[in-house]
C-alpha positions in Angstrom: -200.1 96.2 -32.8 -198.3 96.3 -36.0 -198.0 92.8 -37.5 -194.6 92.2 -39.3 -193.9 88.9 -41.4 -191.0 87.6 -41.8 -188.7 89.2 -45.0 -186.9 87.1 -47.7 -184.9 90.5 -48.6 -186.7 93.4 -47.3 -188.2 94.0 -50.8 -191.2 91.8 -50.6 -194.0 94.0 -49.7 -192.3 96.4 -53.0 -192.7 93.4 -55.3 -196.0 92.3 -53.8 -197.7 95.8 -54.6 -196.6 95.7 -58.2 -196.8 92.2 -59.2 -200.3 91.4 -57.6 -202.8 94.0 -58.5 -201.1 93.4 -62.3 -201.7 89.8 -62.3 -205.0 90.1 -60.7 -206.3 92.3 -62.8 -204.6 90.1 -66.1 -206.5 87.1 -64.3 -209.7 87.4 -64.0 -210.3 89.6 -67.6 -208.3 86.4 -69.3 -210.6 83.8 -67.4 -214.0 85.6 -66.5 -213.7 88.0 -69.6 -217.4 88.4 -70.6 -218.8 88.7 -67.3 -216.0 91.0 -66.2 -216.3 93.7 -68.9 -220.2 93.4 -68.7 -219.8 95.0 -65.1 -217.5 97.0 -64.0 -218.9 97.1 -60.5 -218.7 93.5 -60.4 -215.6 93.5 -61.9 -213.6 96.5 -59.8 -215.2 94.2 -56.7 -214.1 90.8 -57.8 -210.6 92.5 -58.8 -210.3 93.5 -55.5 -211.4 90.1 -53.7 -208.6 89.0 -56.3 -206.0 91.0 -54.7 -206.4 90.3 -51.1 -206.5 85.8 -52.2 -203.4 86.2 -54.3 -201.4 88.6 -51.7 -202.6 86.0 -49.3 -201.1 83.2 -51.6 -197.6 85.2 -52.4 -197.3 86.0 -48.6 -197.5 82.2 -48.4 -194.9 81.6 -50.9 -193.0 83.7 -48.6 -193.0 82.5 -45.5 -192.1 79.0 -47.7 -188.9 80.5 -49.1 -188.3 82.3 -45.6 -188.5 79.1 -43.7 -186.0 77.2 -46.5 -183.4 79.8 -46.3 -183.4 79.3 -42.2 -183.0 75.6 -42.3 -180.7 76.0 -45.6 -178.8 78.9 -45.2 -175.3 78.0 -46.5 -173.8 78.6 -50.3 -173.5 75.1 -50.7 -177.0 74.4 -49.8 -178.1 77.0 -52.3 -179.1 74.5 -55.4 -180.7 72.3 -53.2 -183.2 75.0 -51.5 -184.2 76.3 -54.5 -185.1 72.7 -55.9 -186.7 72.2 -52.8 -188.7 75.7 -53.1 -189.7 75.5 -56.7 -190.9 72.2 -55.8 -192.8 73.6 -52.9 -194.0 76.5 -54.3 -195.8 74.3 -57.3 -197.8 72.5 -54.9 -198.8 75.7 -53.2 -199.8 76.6 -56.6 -201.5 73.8 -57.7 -203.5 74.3 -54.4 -204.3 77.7 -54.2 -205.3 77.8 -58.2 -207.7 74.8 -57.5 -209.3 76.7 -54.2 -209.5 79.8 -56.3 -211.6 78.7 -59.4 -213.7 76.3 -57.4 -214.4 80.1 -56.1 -215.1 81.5 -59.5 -217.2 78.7 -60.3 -219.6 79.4 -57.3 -220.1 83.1 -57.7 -223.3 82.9 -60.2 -222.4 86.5 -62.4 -219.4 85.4 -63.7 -221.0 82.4 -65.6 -217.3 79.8 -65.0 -217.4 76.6 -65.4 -214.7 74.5 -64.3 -212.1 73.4 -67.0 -209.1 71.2 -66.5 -207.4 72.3 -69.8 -208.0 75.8 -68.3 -206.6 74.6 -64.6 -203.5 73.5 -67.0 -202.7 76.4 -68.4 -203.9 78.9 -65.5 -201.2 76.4 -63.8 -198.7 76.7 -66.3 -198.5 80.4 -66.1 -198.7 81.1 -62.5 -196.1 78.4 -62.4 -193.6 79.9 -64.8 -194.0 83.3 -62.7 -193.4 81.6 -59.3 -190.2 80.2 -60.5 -189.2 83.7 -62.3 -190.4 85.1 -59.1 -187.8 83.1 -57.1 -184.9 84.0 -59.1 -185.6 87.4 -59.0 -185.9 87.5 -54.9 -182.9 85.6 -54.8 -180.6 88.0 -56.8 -182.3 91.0 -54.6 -180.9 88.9 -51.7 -177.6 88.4 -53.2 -177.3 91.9 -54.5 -177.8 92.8 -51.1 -175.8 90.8 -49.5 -173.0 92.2 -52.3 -173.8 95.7 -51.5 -173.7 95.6 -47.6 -170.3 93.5 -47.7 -169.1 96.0 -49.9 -170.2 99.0 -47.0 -168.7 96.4 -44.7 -165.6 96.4 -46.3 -165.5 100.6 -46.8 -166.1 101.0 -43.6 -163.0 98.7 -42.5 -160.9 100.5 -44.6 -162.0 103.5 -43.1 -161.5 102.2 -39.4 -158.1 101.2 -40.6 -157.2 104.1 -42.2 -158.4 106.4 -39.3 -156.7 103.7 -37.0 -153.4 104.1 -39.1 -154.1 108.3 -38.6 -154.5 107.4 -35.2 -151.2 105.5 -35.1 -149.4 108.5 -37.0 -150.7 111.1 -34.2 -149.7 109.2 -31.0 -146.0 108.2 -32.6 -145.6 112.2 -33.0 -146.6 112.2 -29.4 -146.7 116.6 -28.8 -145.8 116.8 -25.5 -143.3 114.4 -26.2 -142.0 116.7 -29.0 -142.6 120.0 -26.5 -140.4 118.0 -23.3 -137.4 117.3 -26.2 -138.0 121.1 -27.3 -137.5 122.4 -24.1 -134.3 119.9 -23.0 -132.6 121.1 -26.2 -133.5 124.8 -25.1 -131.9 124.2 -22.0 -128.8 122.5 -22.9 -128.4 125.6 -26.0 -128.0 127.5 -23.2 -125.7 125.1 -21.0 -124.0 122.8 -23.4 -123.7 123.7 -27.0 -122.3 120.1 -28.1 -124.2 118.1 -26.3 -127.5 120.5 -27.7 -125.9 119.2 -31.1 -125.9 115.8 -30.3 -129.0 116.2 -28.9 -130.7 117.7 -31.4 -129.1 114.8 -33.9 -130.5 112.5 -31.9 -134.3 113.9 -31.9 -133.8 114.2 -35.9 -133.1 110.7 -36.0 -136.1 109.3 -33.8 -138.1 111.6 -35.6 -137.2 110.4 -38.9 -137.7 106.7 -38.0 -141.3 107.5 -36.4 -142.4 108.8 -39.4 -141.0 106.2 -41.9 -141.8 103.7 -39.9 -145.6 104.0 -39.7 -146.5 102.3 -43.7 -144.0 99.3 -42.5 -145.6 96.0 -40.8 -141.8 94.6 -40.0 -138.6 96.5 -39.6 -135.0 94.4 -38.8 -134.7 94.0 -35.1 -131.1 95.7 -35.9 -132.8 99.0 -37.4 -136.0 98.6 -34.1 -133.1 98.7 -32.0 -130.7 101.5 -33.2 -133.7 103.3 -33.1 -134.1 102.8 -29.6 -130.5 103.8 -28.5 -131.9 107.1 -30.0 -134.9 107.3 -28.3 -133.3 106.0 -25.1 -130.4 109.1 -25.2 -133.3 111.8 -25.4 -135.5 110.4 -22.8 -132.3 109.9 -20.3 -131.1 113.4 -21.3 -134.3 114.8 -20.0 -135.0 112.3 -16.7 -130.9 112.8 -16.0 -129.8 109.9 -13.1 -133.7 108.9 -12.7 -134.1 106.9 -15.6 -131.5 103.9 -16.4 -132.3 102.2 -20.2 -130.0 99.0 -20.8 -130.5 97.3 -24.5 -128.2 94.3 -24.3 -127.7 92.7 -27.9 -125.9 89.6 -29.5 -124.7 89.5 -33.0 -127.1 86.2 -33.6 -130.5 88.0 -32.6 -130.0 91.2 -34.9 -131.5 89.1 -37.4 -135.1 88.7 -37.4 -138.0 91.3 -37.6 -140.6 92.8 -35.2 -143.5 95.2 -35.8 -142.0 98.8 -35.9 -142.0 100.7 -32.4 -143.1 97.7 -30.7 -140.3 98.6 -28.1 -140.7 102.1 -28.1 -144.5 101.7 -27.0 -143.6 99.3 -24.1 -141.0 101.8 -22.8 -143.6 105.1 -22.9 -145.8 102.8 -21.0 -143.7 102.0 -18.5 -142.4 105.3 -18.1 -146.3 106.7 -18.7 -147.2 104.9 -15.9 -144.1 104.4 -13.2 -142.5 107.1 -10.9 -138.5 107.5 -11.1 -136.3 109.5 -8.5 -132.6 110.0 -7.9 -133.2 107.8 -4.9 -135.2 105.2 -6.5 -134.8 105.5 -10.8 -136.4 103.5 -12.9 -134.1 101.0 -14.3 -136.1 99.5 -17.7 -133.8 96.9 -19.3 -134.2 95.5 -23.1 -132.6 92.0 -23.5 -132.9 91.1 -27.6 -130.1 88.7 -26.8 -132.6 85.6 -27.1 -132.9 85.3 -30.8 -137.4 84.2 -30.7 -138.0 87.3 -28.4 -137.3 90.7 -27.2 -137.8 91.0 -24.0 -138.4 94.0 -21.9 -137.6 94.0 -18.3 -138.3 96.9 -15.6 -139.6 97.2 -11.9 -143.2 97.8 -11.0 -143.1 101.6 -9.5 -146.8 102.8 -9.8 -146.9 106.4 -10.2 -149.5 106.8 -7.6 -148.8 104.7 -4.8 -151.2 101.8 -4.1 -152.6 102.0 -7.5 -153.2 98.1 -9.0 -151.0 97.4 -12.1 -152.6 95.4 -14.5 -149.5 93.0 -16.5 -150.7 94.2 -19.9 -152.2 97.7 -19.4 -151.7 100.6 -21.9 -150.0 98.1 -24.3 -153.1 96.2 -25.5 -152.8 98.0 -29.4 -149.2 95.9 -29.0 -151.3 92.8 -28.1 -153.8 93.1 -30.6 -151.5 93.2 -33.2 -149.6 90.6 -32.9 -152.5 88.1 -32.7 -153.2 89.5 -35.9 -149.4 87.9 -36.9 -150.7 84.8 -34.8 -147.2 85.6 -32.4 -148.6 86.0 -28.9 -146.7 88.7 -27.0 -146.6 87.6 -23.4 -146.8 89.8 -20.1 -146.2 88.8 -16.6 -145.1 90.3 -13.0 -143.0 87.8 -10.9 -142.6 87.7 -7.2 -140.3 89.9 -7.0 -142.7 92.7 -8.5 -141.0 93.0 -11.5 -143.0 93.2 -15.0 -141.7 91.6 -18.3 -142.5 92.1 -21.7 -141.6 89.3 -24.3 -142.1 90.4 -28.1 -141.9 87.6 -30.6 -138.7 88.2 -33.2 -140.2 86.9 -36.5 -137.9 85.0 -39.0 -138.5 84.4 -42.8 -137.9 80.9 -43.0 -139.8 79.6 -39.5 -142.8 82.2 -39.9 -143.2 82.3 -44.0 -142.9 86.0 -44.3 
């Protein structure tokens, strides 16, 4: 089984392999120098037992620092961990360095003797590179941390541009396009002025699904003239099967709502809803309350018996207007009808 301690930034073990062989090595030669260039058997051995006590002591260290950025882990709490750490880490030192020349002292070739001015200065210097040690694996970490925010943050802008390619795509809906294609067709061949005003019609939806996609707000005035356009080519093609009411007052013509927030109620409902000569589908939009626009229309599953869910194939819609903190609301009432209210957003109550 593979034994895996705990990282302060993933580049430990890289630090460990350079730093403690060096200082090992720099050690022993500046403490046990006679002894250790009188032998280099000796001294290749001892360097070695060197190694394994001080990768032992920085592994230590580590799990120290480790356990202080768990407890402490906030940016506020930063000054006070690394006090706490530095503090720590001294003692560990203190420790460690005591352990480790009582050692030295015991092993006969090397000829040490046990010096406190020595202990001092050993101390000193091990000291100064904990502390330098602790700064340096604490601006790994934050570099890190900068560099994977920063991927974070690419990779949100490419979600949203993708998301807003996404957007563009379904707005110039093909078969949408291909059905207005092959009504005009038709009525070239049946109605040459009503193919014109047809055809002026599809130019103007067009223009205004395409314009419309940089825009987080339009005017509820300019959403809604747009939908008198898109309403004329979709009851053009459905004929007597499809009814489309947009009742208006002067006072709610005023505000603002996310562009083609209407239009992508009323392909839902017609997405998902059979119409008929005998039974049409009668899809009414009331923008006469001035906090809301509100979409009415009769539940007619396409396939009969199939469950309607209130909010299906308009949860995009949903979404983003959480994001404006203005809940859009869907409910079906007793008497099986659905209704869609969409916030109208003003300048002065909503800060825009």
């Amino acid at each position: 089984m593979k034994l895996k301690l705990p990282q302060y930034n993933g580049k430990d073990n890289q630090v460990m392999l350079v730093i403690v062989p060096l200082f090992a090595l720099f050690f022993n030669l500046v403490n046990f120098q006679p002894a250790m260039l009188q032998d280099i058997g000796h001294m290749v051995a001892y360097t070695l037992l060197s190694v394994v006590l001080f990768g032992g002591y920085f592994v230590a260290c580590g799990l120290i620092a480790v356990y202080l950025r768990n407890r402490l882990p906030e940016e506020s709490q930063l000054f006070k961990r690394l006090a706490i750490l530095i503090a720590l880490l001294l003692l560990t030192t203190a420790l460690f360095l005591r352990g480790f020349l009582q050692l030295a002292e015991s092993i006969t070739w090397l000829g040490y003797t046990f010096s406190a001015q020595a202990f001092l200065w050993n101390y000193i210097a091990l000291g100064i590179i904990n502390i330098f040690l602790v700064f340096l694996m604490e601006g790994i970490s934050r570099y890190q941390d900068w560099k994977n925010s920063l991927l974070e943050k690419e990779a949100l802008e490419t979600a949203y541009e993708q998301g807003r390619l996404n957007a563009l795509k379904n707005q110039v809906n093909p078969h949408f396009l291909f059905n207005c294609l092959n009504t005009l067709s038709s009525l070239i061949q049946e109605n040459g002025d009503e193919a014109d005003a047809f055809l002026n019609e599809m130019t103007k939806v067009y223009r205004y699904l395409l314009r419309a996609e940089g825009n987080q707000l339009v005017a509820v005035e300019t959403e809604l003239r747009f939908i008198g356009s898109y309403a004329g080519l979709l009851i053009t093609r459905y004929g007597e099967s499809l009814q489309i009411n947009i009742e208006t007052a002067a006072h709610t013509l005023t505000g603002n709502i996310a562009p083609l927030s209407v239009q992508l109620v009323i392909e839902n409902i017609i997405a998902t809803s059979s119409m008929s000569k005998q039974q049409p589908l009668i899809i009414r939009v009331d923008a006469t309350n001035r906090s809301a626009l509100i979409i009415h229309h009769p539940v007619q599953p396409r396939y009969s018996g199939a469950p309607v869910a209130a909010s299906a194939g308009i949860d995009n819609l949903i979404k983003k207007y959480a994001l404006l903190e203005k809940p859009v609301t869907v409910s079906i009432d007793a008497a099986n009808e659905r209704t869609v209210c969409i916030p109208v957003l003003h300048e002065k109550e909503d800060g825009l």
